[in-house]
N, CA, C and O of each residue as an XYZ file, in Angstrom:
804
protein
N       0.842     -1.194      0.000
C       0.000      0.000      0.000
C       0.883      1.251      0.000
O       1.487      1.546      1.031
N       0.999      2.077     -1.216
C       1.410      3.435     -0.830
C       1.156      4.340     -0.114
O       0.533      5.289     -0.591
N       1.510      4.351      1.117
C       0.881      5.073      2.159
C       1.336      6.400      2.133
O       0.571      7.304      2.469
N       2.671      6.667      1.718
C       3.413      8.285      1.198
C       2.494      8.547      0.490
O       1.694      9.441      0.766
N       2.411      7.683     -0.761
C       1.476      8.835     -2.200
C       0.496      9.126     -1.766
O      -0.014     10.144     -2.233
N      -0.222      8.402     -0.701
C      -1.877      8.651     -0.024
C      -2.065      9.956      0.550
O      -2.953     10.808      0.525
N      -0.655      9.793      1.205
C      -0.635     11.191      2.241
C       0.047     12.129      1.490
O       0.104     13.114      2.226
N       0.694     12.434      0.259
C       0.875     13.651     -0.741
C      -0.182     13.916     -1.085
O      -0.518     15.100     -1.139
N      -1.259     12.655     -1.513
C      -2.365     13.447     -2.425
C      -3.158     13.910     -1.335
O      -3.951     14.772     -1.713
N      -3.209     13.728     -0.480
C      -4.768     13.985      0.874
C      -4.149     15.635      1.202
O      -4.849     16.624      1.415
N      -2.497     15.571      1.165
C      -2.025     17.025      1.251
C      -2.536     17.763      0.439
O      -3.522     18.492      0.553
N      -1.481     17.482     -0.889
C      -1.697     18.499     -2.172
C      -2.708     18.094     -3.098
O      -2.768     18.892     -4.033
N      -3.357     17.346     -3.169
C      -5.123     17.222     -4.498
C      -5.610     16.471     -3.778
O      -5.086     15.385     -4.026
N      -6.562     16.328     -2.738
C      -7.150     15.661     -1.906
C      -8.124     14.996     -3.077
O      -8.348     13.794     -2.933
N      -8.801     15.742     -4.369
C      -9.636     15.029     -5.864
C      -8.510     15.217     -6.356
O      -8.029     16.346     -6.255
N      -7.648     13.998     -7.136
C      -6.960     14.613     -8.007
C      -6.997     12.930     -9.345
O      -6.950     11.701     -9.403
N      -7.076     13.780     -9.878
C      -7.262     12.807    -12.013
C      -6.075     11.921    -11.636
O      -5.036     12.098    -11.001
N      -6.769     10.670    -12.422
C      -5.565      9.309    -11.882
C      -5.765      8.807    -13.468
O      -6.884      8.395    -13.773
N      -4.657      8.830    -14.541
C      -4.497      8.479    -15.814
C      -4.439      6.945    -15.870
O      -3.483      6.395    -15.324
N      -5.162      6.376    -16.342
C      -4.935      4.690    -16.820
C      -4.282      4.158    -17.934
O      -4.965      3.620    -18.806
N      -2.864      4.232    -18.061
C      -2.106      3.999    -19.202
C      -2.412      2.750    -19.607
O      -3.491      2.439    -19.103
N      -1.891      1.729    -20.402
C      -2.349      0.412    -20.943
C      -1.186      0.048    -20.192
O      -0.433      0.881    -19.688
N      -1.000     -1.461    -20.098
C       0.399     -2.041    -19.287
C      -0.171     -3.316    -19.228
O      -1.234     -3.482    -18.629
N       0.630     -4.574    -19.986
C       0.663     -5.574    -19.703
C      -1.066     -6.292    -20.020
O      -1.869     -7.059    -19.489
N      -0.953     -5.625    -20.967
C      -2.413     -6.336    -21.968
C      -3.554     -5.773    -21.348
O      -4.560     -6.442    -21.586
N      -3.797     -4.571    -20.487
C      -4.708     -4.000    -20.396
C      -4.597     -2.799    -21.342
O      -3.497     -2.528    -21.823
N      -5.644     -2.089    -21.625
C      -5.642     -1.148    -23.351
C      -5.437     -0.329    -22.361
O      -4.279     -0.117    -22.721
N      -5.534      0.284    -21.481
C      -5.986      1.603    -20.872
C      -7.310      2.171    -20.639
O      -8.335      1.962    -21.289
N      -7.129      2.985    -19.526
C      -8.870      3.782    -19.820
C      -9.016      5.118    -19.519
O      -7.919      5.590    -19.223
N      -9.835      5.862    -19.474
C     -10.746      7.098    -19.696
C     -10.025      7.618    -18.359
O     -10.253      8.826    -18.291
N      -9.424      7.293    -17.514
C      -9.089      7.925    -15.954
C     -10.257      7.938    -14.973
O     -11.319      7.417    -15.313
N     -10.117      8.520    -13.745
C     -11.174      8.457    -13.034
C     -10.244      9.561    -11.877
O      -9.056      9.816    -11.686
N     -11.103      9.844    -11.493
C     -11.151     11.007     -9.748
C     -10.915     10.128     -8.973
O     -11.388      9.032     -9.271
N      -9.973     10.243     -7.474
C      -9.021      9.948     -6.894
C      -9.526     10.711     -5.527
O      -8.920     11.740     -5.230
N     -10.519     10.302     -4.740
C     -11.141     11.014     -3.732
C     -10.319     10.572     -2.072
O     -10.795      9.645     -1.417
N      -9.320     11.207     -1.654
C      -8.273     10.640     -0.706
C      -8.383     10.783      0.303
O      -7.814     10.089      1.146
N      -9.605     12.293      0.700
C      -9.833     13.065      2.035
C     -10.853     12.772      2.741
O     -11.986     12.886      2.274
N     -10.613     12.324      4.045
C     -11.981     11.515      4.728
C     -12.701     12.165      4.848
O     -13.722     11.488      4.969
N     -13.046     13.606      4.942
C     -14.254     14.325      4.857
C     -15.125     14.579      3.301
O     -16.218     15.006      2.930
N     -14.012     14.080      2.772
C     -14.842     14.380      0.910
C     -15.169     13.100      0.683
O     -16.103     12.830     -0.073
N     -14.428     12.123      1.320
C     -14.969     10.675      1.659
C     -16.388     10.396      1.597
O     -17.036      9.912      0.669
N     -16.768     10.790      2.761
C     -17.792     11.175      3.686
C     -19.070     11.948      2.815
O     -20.284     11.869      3.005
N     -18.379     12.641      1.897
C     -19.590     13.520      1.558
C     -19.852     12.712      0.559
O     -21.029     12.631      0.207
N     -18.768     11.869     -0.186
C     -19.198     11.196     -1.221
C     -19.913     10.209     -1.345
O     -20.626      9.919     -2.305
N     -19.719      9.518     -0.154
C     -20.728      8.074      0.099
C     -22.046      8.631      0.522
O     -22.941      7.799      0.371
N     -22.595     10.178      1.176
C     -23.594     10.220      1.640
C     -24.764     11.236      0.539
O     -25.736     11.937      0.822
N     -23.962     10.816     -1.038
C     -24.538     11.658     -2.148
C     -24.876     10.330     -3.464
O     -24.264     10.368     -4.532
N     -25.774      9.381     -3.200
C     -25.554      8.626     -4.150
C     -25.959      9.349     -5.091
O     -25.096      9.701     -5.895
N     -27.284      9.780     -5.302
C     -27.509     10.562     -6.492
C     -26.414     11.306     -7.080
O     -26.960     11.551     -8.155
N     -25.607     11.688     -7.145
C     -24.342     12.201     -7.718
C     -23.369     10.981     -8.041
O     -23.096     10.581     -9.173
N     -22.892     10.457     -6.822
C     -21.783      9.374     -6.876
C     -22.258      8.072     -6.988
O     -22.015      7.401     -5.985
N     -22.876      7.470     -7.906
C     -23.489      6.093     -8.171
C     -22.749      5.368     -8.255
O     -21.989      5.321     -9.222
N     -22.701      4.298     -6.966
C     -21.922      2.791     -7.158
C     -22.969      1.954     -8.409
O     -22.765      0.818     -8.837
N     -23.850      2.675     -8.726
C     -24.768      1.680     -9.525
C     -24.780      1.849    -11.095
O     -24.997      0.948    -11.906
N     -24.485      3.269    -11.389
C     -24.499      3.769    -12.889
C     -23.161      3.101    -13.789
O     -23.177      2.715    -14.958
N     -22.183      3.110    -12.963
C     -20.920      2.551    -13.732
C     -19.966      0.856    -12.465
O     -18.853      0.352    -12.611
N     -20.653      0.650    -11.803
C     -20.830     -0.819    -10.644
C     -19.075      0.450    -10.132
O     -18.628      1.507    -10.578
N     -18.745     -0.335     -9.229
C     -17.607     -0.254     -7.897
C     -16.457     -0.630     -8.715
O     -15.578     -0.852     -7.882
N     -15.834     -0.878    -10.195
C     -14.717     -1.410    -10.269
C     -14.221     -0.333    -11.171
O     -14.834      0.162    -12.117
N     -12.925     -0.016    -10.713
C     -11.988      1.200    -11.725
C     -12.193      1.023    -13.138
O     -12.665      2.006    -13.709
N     -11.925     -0.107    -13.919
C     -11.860     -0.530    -15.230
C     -13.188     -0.041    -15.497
O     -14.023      0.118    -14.606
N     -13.399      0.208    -16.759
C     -15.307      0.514    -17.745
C     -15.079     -1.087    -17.949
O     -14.050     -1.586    -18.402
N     -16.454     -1.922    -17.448
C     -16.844     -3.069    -17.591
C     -18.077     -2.952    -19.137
O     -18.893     -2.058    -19.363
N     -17.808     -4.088    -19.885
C     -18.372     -4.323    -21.055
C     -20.044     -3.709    -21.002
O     -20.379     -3.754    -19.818
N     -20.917     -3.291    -21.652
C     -22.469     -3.431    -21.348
C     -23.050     -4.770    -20.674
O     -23.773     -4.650    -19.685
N     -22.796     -5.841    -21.106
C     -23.257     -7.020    -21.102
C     -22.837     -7.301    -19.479
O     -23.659     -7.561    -18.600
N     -21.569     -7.205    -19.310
C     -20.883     -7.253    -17.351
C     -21.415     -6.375    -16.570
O     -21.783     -6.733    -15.451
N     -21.578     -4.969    -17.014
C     -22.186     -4.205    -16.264
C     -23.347     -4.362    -15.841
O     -23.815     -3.774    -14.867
N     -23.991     -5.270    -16.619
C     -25.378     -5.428    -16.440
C     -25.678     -6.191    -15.159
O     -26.348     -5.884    -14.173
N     -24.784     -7.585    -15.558
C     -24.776     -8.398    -14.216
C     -24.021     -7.911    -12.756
O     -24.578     -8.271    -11.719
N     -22.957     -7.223    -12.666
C     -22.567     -6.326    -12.427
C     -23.230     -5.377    -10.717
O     -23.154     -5.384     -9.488
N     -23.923     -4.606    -12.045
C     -25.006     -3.866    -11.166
C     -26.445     -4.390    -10.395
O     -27.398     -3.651    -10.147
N     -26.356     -5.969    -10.054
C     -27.284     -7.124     -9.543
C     -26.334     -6.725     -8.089
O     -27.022     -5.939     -7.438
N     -25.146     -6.969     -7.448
C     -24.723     -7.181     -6.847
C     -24.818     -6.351     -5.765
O     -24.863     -5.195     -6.187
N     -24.881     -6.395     -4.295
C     -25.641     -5.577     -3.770
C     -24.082     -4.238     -3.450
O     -24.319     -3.038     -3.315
N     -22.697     -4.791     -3.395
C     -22.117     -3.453     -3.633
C     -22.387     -2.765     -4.898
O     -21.678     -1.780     -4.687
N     -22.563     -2.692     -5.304
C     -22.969     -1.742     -7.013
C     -24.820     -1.651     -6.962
O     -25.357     -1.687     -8.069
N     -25.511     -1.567     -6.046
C     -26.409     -0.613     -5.712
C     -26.929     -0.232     -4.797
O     -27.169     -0.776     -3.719
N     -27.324      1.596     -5.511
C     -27.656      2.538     -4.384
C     -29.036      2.518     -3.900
O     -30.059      2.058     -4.406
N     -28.701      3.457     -2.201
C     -30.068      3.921     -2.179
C     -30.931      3.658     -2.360
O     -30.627      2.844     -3.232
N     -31.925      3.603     -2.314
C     -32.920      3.004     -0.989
C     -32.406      1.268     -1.271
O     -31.849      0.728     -0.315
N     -32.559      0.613     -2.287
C     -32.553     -0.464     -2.462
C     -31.219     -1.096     -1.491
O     -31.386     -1.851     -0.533
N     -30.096     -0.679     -1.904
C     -29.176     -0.832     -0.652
C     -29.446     -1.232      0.562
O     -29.184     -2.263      1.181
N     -30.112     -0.093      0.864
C     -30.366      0.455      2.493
C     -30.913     -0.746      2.911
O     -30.501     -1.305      3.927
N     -32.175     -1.382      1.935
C     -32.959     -2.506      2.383
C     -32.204     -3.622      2.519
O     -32.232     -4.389      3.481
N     -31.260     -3.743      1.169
C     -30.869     -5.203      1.891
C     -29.214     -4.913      3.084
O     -28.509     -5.793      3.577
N     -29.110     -3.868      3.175
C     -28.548     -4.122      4.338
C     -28.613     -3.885      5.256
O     -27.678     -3.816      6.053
N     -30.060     -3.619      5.512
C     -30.942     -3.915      6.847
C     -30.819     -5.709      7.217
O     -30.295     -6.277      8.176
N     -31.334     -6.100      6.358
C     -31.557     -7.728      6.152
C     -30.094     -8.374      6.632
O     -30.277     -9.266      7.460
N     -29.305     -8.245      6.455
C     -27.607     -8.201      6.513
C     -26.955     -8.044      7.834
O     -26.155     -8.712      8.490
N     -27.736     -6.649      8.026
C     -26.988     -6.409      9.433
C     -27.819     -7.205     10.176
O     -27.943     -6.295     10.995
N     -28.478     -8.043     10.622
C     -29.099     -8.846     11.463
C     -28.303     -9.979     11.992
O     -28.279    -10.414     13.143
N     -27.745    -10.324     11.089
C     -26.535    -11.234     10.669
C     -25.113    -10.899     12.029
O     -24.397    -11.584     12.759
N     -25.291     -9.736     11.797
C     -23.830     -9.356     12.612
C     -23.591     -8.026     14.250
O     -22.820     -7.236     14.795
N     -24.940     -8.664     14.306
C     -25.081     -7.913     16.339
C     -24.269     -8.592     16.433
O     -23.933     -9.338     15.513
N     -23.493     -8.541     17.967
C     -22.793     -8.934     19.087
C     -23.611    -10.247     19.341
O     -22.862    -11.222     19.293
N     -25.149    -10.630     19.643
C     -25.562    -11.894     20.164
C     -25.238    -13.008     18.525
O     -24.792    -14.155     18.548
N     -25.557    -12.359     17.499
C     -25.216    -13.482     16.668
C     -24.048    -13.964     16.231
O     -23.834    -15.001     15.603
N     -23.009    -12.812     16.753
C     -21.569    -13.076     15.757
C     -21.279    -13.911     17.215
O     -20.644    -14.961     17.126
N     -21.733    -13.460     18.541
C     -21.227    -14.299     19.747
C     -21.953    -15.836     19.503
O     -21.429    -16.744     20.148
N     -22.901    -16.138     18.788
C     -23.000    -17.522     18.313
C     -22.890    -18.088     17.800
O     -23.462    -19.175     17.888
N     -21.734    -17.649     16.496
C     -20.534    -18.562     16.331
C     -19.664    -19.163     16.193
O     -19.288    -19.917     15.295
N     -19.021    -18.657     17.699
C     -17.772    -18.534     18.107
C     -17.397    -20.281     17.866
O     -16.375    -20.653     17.289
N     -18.617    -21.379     18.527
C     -18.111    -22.338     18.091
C     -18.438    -23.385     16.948
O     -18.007    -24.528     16.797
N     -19.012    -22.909     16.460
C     -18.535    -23.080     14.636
C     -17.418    -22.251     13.994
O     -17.085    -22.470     12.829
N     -16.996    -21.566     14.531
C     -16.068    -20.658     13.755
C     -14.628    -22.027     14.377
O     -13.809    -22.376     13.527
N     -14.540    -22.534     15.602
C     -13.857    -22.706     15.995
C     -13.508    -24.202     15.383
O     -12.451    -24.640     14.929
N     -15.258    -25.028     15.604
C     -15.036    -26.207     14.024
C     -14.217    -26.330     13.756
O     -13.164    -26.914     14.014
N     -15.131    -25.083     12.483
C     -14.620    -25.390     10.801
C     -12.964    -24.955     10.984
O     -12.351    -25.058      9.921
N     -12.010    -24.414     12.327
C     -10.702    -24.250     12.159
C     -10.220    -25.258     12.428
O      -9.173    -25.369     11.789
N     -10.408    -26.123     13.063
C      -9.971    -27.513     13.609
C      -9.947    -28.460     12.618
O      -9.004    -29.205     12.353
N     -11.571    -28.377     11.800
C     -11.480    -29.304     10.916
C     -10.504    -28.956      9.640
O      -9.881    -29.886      9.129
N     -10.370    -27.658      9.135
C      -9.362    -27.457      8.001
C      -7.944    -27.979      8.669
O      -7.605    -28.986      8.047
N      -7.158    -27.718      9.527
C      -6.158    -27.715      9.885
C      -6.156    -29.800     10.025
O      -5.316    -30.531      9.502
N      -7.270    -30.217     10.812
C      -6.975    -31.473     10.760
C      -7.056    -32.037      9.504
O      -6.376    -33.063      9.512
N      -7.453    -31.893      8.670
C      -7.548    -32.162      6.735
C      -6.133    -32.019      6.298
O      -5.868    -32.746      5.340
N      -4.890    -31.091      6.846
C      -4.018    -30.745      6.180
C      -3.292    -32.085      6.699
O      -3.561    -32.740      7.706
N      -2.000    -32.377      5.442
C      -0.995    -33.252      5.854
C       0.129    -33.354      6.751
O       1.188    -32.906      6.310
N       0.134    -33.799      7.806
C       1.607    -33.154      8.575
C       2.961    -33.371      7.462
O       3.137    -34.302      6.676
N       3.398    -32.760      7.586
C       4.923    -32.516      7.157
C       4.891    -32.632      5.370
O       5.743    -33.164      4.658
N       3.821    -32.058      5.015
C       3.321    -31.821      3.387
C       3.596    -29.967      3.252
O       3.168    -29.208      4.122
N       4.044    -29.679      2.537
C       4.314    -28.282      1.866
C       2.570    -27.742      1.046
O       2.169    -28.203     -0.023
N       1.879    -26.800      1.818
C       0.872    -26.797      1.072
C       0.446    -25.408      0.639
O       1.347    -24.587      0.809
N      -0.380    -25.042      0.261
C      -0.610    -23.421     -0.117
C      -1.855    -23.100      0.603
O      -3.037    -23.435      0.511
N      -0.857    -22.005      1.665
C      -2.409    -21.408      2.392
C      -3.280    -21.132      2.070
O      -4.329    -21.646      2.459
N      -3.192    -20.077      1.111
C      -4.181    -19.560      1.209
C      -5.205    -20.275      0.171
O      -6.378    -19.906      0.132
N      -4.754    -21.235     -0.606
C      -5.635    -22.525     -1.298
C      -6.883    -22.877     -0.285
O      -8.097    -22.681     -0.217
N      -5.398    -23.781      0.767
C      -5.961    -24.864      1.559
C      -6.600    -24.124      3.615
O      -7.124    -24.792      4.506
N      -6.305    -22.924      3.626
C      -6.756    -22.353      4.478
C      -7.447    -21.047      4.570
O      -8.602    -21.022      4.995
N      -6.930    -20.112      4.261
C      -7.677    -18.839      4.376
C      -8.661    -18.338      3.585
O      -9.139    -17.205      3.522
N      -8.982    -19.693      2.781
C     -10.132    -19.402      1.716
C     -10.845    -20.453      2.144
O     -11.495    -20.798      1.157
N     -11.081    -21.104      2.965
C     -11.901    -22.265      3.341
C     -12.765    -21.274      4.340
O     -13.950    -21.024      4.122
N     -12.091    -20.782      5.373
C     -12.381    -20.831      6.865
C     -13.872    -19.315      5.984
O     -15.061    -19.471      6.263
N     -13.538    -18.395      5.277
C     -14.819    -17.175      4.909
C     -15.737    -18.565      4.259
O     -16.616    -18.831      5.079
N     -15.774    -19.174      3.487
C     -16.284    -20.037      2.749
C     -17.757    -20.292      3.080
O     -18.852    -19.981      2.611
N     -17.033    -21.360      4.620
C     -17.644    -22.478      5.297
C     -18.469    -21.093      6.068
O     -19.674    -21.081      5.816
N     -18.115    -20.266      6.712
C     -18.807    -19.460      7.442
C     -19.821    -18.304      7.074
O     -20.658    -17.705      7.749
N     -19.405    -18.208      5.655
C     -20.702    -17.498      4.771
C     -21.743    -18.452      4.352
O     -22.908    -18.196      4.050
N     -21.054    -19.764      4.385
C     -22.131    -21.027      4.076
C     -23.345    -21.063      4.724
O     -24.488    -21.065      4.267
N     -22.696    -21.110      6.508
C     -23.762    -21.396      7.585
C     -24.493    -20.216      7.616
O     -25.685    -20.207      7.922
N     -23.769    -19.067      7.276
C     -25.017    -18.033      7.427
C     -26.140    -18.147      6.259
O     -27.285    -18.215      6.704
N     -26.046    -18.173      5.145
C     -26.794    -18.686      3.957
C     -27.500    -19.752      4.297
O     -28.576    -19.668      3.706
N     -27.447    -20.855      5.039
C     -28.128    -22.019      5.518
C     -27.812    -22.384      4.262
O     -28.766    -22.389      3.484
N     -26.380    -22.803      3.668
C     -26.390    -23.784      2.655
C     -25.474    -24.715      3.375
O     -24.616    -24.167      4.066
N     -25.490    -26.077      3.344
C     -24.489    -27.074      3.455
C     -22.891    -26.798      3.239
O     -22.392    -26.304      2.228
N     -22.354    -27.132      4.154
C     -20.782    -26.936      4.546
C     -20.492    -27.418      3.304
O     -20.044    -26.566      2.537
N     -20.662    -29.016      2.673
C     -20.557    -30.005      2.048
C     -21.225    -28.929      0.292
O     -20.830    -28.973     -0.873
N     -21.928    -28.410      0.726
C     -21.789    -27.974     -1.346
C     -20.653    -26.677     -1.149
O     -19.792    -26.549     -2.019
N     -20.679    -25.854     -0.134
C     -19.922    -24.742     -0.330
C     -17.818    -25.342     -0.443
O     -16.791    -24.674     -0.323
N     -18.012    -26.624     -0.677
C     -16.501    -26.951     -0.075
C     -16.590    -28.419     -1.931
O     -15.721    -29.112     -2.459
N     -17.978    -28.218     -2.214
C     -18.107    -29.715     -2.900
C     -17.674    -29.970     -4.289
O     -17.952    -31.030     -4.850
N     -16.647    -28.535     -5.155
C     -16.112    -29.075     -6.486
C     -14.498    -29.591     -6.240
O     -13.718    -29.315     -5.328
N     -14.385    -30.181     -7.059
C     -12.975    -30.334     -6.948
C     -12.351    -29.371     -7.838
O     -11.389    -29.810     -8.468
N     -12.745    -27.903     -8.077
C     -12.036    -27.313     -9.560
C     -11.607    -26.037     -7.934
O     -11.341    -24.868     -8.212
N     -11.607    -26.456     -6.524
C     -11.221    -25.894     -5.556
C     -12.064    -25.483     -4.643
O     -13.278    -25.657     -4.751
N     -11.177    -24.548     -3.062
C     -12.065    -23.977     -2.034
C     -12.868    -23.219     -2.494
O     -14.047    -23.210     -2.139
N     -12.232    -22.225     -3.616
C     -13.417    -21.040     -4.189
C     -14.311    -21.598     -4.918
O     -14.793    -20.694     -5.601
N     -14.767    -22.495     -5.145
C     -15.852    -22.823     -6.279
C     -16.967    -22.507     -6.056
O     -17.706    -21.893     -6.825
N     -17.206    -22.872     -5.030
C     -18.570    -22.591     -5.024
C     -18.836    -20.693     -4.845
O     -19.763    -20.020     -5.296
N     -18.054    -20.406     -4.309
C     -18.136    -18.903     -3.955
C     -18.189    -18.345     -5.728
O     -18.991    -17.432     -5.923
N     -17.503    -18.773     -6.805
C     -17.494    -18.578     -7.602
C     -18.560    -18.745     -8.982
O     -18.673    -18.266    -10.111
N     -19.188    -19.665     -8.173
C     -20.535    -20.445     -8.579
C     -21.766    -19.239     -8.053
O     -22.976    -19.261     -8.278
N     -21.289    -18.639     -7.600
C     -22.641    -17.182     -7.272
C     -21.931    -15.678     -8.263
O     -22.393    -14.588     -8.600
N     -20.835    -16.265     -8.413
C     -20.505    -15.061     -9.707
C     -21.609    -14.907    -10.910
O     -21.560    -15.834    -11.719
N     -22.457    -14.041    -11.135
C     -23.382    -13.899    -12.527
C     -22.475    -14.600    -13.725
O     -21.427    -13.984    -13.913
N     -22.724    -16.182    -14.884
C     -21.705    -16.530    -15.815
C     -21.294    -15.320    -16.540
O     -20.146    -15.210    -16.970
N     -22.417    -14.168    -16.734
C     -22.076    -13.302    -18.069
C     -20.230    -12.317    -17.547
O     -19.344    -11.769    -18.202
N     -20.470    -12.570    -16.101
C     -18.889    -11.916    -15.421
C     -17.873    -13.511    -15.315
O     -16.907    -13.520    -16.078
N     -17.997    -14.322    -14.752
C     -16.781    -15.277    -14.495
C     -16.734    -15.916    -15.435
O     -15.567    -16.153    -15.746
N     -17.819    -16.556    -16.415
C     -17.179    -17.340    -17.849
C     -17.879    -18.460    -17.906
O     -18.923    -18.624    -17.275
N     -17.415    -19.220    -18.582
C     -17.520    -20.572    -18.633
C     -17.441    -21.404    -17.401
O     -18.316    -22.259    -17.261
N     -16.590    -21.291    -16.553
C     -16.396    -22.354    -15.556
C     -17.547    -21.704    -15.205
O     -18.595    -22.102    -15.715
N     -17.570    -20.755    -14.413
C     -18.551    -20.351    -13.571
C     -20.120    -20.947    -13.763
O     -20.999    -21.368    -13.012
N     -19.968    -20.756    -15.062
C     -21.915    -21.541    -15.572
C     -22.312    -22.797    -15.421
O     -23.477    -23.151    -15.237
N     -20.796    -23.905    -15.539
C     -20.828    -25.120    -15.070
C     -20.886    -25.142    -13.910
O     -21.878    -25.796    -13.590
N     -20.048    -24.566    -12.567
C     -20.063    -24.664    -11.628
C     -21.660    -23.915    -10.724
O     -21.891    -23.799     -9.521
N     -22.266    -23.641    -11.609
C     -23.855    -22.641    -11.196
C     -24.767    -23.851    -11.443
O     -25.687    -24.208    -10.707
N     -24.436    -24.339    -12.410
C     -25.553    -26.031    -12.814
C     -24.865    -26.902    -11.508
O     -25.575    -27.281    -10.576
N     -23.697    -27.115    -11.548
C     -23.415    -28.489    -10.139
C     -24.214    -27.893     -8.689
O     -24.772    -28.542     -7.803
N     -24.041    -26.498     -8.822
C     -24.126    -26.671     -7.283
C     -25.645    -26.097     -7.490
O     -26.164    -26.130     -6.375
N     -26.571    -25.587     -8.444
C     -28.035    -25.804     -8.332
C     -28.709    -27.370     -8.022
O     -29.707    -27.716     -7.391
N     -27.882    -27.973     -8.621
C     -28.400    -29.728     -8.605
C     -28.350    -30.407     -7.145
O     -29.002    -31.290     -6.588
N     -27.081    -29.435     -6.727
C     -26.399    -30.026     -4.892
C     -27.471    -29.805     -4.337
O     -28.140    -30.731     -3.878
N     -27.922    -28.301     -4.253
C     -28.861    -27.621     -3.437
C     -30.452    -28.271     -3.386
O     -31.214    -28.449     -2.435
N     -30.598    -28.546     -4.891
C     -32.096    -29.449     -5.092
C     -32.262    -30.566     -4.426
O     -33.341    -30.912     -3.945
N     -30.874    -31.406     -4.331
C     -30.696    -32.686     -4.160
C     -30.643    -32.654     -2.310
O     -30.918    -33.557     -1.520
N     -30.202    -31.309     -2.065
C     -30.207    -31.217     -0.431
C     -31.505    -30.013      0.130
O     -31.465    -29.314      1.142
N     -32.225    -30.062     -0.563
C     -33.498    -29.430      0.047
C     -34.114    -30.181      1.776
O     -34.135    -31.322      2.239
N     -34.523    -28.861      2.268
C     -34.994    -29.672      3.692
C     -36.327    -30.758      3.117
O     -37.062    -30.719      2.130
N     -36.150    -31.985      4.630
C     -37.325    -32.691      4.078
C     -38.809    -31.705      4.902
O     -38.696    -30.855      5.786
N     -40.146    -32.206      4.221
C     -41.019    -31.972      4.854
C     -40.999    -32.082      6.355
O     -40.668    -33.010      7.093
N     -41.711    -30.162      6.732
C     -41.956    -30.349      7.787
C     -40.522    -30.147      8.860
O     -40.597    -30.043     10.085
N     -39.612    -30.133      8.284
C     -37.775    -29.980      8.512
C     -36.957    -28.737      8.219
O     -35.765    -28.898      7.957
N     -37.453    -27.554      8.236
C     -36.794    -26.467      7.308
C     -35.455    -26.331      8.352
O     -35.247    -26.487      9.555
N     -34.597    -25.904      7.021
C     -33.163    -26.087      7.338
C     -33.097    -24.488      8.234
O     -33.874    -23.712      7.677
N     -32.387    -23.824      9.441
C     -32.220    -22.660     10.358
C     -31.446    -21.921      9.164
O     -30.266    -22.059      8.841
N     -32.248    -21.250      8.702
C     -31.126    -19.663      8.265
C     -31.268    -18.547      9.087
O     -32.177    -18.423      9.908
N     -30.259    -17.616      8.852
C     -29.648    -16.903      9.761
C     -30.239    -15.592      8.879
O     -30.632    -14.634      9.545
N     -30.345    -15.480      6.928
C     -30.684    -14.760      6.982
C     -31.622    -14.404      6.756
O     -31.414    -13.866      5.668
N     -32.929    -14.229      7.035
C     -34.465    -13.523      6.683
C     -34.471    -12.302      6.536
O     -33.803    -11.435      7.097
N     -35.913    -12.184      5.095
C     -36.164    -10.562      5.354
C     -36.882    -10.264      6.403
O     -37.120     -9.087      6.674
């Protein structure tokens, strides 16, 4: 993180024009404003009508028509009021009494990744650990099965990747959206059995 250039620009152009040259097979783009000062911060997040995470989605690059489209589904890339609602729904999720319940599932799913690993095997963390442990724990809040959020072998992210819109992640992604629709059908609660989710509207 350039933390000098942060603190030149917050000095001298607190807005200041940030040029997107091409480099390494990206073409370049149009530039964009460079907002560095926590009070212009501040004013900017509390002006969507002006500053739309929704008109052009949250990512520096100009995304295709067709990406933008899917894009702007996602609840960072929209504003106001609609926002507001679902992260009402969201924050329910994360008081003090619910995040204090689950401390031991959180504690699990660490036991169980770490006991999965090989002793004295060379492995890649953040493969085989630090992408499991958000995984499994966005799982249980979703009330989806530990077992589909963990269940391709194309890796830990799959399934997380499997909620990517295909028209943004590709090909894999559309295959991996059919396996794990089929998981989910195939693991529906039985009658009379509904599975505890955490999140309701």
């Amino acid at each position: 993180m350039p933390h000098a250039e942060f603190a030149r620009l917050r000095r001298e152009a607190p807005v200041a024009w940030v040029e997107e040259p091409a480099y390494e097979g990206f073409a370049g783009g149009p530039g964009f404003w460079a907002v560095t000062r926590h009070r212009d911060v501040i004013t900017v997040s509390k002006h969507p009508e002006i500053f739309s995470s929704h008109a052009g989605a949250t990512f520096l690059r100009d995304q295709s028509p067709r990406d933008l489209a899917a894009l702007q589904q996602m609840m960072l890339n929209i504003d106001p009021p609609d926002h507001s609602k679902l992260r009402k729904i969201v924050s329910k999720v994360f008081t003090p009494k619910m995040v204090n319940g689950m401390f031991d599932s959180v504690d699990r799913y660490a036991a169980q990744i770490v006991d999965d690993l090989e002793p004295g095997t060379e492995v890649d963390l953040v493969e085989k650990v630090s992408s499991e442990m958000p995984l499994l724990v966005l799982a249980e809040l979703l009330g989806v099965p530990p077992r589909i959020a963990t269940c391709s072998t194309a890796g830990p992210t799959a399934w997380w990747a499997s909620t990517i819109p295909p028209t943004v992640a590709g090909p894999r992604s559309s295959r991996l959206h059919g396996d794990v629709r089929l998981r989910r059908e195939a693991d529906r609660d039985p009658p009379g059995e509904p599975r505890r989710r955490r999140l309701e509207p």
